[in-house]
C-alpha positions as CSV (number, residue, x, y, z in Angstrom):
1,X,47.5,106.5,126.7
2,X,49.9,104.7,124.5
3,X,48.3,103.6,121.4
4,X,50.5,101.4,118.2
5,X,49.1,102.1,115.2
6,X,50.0,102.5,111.0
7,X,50.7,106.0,110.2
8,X,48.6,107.6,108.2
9,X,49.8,110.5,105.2
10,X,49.1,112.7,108.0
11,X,51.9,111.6,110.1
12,X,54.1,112.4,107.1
13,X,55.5,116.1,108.7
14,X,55.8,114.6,112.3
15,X,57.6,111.3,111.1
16,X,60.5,113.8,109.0
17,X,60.9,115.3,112.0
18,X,61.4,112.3,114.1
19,X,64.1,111.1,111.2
20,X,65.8,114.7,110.9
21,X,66.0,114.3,114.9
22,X,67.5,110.8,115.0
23,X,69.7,110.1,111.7
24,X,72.1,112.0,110.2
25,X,71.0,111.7,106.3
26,X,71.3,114.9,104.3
27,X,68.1,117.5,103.9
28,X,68.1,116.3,100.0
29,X,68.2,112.1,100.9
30,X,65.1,112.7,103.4
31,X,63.3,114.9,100.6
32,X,63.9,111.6,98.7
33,X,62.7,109.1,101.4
34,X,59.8,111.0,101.8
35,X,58.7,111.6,98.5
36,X,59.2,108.3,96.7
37,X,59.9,105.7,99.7
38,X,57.0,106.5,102.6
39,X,54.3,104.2,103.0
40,X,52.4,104.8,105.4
41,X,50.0,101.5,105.4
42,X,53.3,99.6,105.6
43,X,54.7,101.6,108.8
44,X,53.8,101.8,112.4
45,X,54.5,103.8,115.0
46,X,53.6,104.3,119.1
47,X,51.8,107.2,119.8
48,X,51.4,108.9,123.1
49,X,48.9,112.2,123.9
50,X,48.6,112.6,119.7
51,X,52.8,112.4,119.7
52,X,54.9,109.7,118.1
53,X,57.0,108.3,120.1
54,X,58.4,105.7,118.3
55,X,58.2,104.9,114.5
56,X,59.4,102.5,112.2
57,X,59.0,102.6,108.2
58,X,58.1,99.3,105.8
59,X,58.4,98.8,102.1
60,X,57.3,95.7,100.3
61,X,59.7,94.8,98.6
62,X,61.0,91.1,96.7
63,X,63.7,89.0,97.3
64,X,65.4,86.2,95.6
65,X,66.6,83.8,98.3
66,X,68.5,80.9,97.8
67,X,66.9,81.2,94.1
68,X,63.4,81.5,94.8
69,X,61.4,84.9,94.9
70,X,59.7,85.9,97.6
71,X,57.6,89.2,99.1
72,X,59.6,90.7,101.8
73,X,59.2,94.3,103.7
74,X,62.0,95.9,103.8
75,X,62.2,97.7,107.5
76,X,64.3,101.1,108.0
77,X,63.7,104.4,110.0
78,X,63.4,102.8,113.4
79,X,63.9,105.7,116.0
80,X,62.0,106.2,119.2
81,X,62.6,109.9,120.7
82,X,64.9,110.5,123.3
83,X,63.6,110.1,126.6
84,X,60.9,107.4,125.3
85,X,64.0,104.4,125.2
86,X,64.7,101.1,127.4
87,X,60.5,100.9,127.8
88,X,60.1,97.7,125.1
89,X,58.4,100.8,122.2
90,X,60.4,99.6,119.4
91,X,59.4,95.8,119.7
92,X,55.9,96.7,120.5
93,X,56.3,98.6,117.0
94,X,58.0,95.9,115.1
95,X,55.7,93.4,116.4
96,X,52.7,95.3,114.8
97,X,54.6,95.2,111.5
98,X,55.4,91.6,111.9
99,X,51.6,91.3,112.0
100,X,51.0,93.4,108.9
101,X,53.4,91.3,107.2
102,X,51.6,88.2,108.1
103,X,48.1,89.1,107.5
104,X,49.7,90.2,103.7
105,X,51.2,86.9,104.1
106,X,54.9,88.3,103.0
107,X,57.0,85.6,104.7
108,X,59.8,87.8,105.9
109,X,61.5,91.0,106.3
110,X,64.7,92.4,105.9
111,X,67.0,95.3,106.9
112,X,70.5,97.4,107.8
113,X,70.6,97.5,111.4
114,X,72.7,100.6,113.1
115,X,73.6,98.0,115.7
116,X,73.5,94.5,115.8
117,X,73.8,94.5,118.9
118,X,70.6,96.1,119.3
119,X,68.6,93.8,117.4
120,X,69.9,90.5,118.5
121,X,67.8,91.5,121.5
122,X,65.3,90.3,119.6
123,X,66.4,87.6,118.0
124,X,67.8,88.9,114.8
125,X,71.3,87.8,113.4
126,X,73.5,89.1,110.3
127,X,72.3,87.4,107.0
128,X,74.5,88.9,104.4
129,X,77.6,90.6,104.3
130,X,79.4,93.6,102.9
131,X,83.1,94.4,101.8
132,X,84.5,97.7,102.5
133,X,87.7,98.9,100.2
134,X,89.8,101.8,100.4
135,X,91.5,102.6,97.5
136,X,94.8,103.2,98.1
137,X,96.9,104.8,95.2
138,X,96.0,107.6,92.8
139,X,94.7,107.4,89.7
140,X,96.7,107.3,86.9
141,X,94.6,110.2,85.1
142,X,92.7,112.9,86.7
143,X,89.0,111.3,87.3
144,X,86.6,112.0,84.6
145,X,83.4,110.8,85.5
146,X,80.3,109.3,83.0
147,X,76.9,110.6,82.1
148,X,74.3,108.0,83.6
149,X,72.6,105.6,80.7
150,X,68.7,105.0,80.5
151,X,67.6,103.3,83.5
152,X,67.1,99.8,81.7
153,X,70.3,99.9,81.1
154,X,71.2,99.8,84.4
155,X,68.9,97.2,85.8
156,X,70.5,95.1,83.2
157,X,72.9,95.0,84.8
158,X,72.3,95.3,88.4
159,X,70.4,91.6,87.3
160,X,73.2,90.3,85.6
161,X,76.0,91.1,88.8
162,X,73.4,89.8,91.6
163,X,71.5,87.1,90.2
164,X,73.8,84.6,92.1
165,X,73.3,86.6,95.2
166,X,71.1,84.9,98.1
167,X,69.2,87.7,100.2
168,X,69.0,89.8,97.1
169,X,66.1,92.4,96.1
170,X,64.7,91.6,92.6
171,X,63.8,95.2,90.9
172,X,61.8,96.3,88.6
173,X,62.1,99.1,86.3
174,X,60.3,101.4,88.7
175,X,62.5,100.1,91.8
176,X,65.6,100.7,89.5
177,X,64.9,104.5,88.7
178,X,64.2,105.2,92.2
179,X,67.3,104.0,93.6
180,X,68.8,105.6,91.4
181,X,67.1,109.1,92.5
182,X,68.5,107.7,96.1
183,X,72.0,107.7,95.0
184,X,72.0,110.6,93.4
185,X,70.1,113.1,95.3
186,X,73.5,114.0,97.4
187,X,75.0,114.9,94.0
188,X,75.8,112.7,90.7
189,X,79.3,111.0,90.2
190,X,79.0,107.7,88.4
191,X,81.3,105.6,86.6
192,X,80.3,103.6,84.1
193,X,82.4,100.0,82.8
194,X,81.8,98.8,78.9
195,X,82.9,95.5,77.4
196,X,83.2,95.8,73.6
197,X,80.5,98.4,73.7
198,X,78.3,96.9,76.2
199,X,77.6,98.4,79.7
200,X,78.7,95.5,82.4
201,X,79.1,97.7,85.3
202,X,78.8,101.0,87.4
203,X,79.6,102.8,90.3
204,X,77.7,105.4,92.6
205,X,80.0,107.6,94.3
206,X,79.1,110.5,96.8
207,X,81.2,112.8,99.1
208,X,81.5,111.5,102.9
209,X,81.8,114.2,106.0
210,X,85.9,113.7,105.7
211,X,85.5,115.2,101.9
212,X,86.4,110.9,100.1
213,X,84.2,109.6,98.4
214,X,81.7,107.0,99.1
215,X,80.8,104.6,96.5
216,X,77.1,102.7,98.2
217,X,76.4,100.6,95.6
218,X,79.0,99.5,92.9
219,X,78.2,96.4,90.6
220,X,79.8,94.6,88.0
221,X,79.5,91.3,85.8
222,X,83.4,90.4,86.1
223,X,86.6,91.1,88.6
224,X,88.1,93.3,85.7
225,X,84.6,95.7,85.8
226,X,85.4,96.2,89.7
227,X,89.1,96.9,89.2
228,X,88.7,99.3,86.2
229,X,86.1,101.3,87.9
230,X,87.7,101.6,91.1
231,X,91.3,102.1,89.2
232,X,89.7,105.4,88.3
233,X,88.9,106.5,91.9
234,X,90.8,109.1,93.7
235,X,93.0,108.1,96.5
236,X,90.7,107.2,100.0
237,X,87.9,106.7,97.8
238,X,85.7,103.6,100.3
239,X,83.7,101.5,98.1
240,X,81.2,98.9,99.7
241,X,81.2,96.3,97.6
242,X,79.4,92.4,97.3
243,X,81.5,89.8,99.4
244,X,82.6,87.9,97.1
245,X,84.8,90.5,95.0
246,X,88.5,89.7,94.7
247,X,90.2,92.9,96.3
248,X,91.5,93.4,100.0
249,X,88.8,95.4,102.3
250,X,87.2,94.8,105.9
251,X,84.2,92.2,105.1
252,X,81.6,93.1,107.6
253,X,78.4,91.8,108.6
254,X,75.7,94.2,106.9
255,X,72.3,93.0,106.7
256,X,69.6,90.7,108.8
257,X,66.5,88.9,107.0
258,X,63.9,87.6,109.6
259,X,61.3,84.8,109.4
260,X,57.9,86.1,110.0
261,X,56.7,82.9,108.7
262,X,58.8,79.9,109.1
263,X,56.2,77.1,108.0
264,X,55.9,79.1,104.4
265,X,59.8,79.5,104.0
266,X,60.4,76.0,105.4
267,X,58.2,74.8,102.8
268,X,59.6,77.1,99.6
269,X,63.3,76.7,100.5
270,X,63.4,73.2,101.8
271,X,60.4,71.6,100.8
272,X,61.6,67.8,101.4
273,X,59.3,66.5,104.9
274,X,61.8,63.8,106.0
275,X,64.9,65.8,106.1
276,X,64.4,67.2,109.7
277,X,62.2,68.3,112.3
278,X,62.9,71.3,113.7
279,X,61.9,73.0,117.3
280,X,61.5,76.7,116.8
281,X,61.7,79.2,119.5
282,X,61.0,82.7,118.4
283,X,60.2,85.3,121.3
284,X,58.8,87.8,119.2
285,X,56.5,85.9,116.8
286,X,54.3,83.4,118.8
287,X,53.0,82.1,115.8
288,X,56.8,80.4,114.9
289,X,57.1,78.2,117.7
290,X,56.9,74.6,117.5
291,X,58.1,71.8,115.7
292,X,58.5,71.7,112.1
293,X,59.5,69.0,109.5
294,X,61.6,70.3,106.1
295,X,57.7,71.2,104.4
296,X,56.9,73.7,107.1
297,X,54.5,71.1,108.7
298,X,54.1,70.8,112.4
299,X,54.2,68.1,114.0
300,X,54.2,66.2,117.2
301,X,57.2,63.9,116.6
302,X,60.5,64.3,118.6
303,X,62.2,67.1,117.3
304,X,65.9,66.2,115.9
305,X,67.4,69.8,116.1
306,X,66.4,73.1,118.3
307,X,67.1,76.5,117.0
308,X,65.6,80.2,117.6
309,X,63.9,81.6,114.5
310,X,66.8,84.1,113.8
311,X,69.4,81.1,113.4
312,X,67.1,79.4,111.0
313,X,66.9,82.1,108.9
314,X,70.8,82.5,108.8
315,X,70.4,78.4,107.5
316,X,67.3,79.7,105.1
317,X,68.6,81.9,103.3
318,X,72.4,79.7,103.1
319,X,74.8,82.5,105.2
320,X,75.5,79.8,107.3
321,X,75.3,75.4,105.9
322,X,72.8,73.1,108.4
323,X,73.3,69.7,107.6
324,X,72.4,68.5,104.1
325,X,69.2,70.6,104.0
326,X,70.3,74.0,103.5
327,X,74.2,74.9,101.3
328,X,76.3,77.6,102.2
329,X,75.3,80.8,99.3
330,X,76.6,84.0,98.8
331,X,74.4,86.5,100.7
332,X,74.4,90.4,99.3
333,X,71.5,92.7,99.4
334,X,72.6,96.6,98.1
335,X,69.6,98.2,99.4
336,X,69.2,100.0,102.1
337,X,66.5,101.7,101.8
């Protein structure tokens, strides 16, 4: 009998195994997931004969979208096992977190996808974007790389080279030092970038299969913070970077952010009745269809525009401009987990 459920901390061994079986993360990165990123009331999985068969993990997170501040679950760890795929598990699974979400009432979630492809299935499209660089040319000097500051140092500023980001997650402290133990649990190489004495960047960098590095997350307040940091990268070195930075790479969709409840975001992001009224269609959350005006109230008028609920959310959160409701942002989340 198949049963969809949250996990509980006793699904904690079976889960790692399911995410050993189906990613390819290092022994140390899942040792990190599961110590400081499972939660279990915020997960779900299907469960067949006592197995799980499929398995998702949620983290409530915040985002600031289009300047406002809003809960959001951050999704990752989707696998179903082999032999268990094409059978509808993983939206059965996400619907039950959808549920969750709304009966915390956190408006939307977020998350990487492996494939878009995938997802847009069911109904999800790219929100933000990423840009990949390779450095090209040696350094002048051999690379000498910095000792980490204190972690408040840091979120300084992570806040001060996102805050004009759409889609981005607002951390705390706490959220800080733990993706910090994320980017480091592989092994520590960090640069740091100073201005007159003051940090205003840094760079996470960790060694890919191939033997280059990988920089996942490198922030900075200015273009000259990004160029001296990745100045001092060895040759090959890929640095994902926010899509906006001035340097030659392959920009790349890189993120989705889905409504789970379009009346509340309609209402926080647009907030003006008389602007539209919009017909919704979402297939996976019944609860998002209909017509809405610009304050998230239905309505029975004629509706002046149709869109599915993963479109809207591209217009929400400002990847893409609708109209004179909703401007075209910058959209960058670094997390991914």
């Amino acid at each position: 009998m198949l049963n969809i459920r949250p996990l509980t901390t006793a699904d904690k061994q079976q889960a790692r195994e399911i995410w050993e079986l189906r990613f390819h993360d290092s022994l140390s990165f899942i040792d990190w997931f599961f110590a400081e990123r499972f939660s279990p009331e915020t997960s779900f999985c299907a469960e067949k004969d006592g197995r799980i068969i499929s398995i998702l993990h949620g983290c409530v997170m915040q985002l600031r979208v289009s300047g406002v501040i809003l809960p959001a679950m951050m999704i990752s760890g989707v696998a179903t096992l082999p032999g268990y795929e094409g059978q509808g598990l993983m939206k059965r699974v996400l619907f039950a977190l959808f549920e969750e979400c709304k009966r915390r009432n956190i408006p939307l979630a977020f998350h990487k996808p492996s494939h878009f492809s995938i997802y847009r299935a069911v109904g999800e499209f790219p929100c933000y974007d990423a840009l990949f660089h390779t450095r090209e040319n040696e350094p002048d000097i051999p690379v000498v790389w910095d000792a980490m500051p204190d972690i408040q140092t840091l979120l300084r500023v992570y806040e001060l080279a996102t805050a004009h980001y759409s889609g981005c997650v607002v951390r705390s402290l706490s959220d800080m030092e733990k993706r910090m133990h994320d980017l480091t649990c592989d092994g520590t190489r960090f640069l740091l970038h100073q201005t007159g004495g003051i940090a205003d960047g840094y760079l996470f960098a960790s060694v890919a299969e191939d033997g280059l590095l990988y920089c996942e997350e490198a922030l900075a307040t200015s273009q000259t913070g990004y160029a001296a940091m990745i100045a001092r990268l060895p040759k090959g070195s890929v640095v994902k970077l926010p899509p906006d930075v001035p340097l030659s790479g392959s920009l790349r969709p890189w993120g989705v952010m889905i409504p789970v409840d379009v009346p509340r975001l309609l209402r926080a992001l647009c907030g003006k009745a008389d602007v539209f009224r919009l017909e919704v269609i979402d297939g996976m959350m019944p609860w998002n269809t209909g017509v809405f005006d610009g304050a998230g109230n239905r309505t029975d008028k004629p509706a002046t525009d149709t869109l599915s609920a993963g479109r809207l959310m591209q217009f929400l959160c400002g990847y893409l401009p609708f109209q004179e409701a909703f401007s075209q942002e910058i959209c960058n989340c670094a997390d991914e987990y």
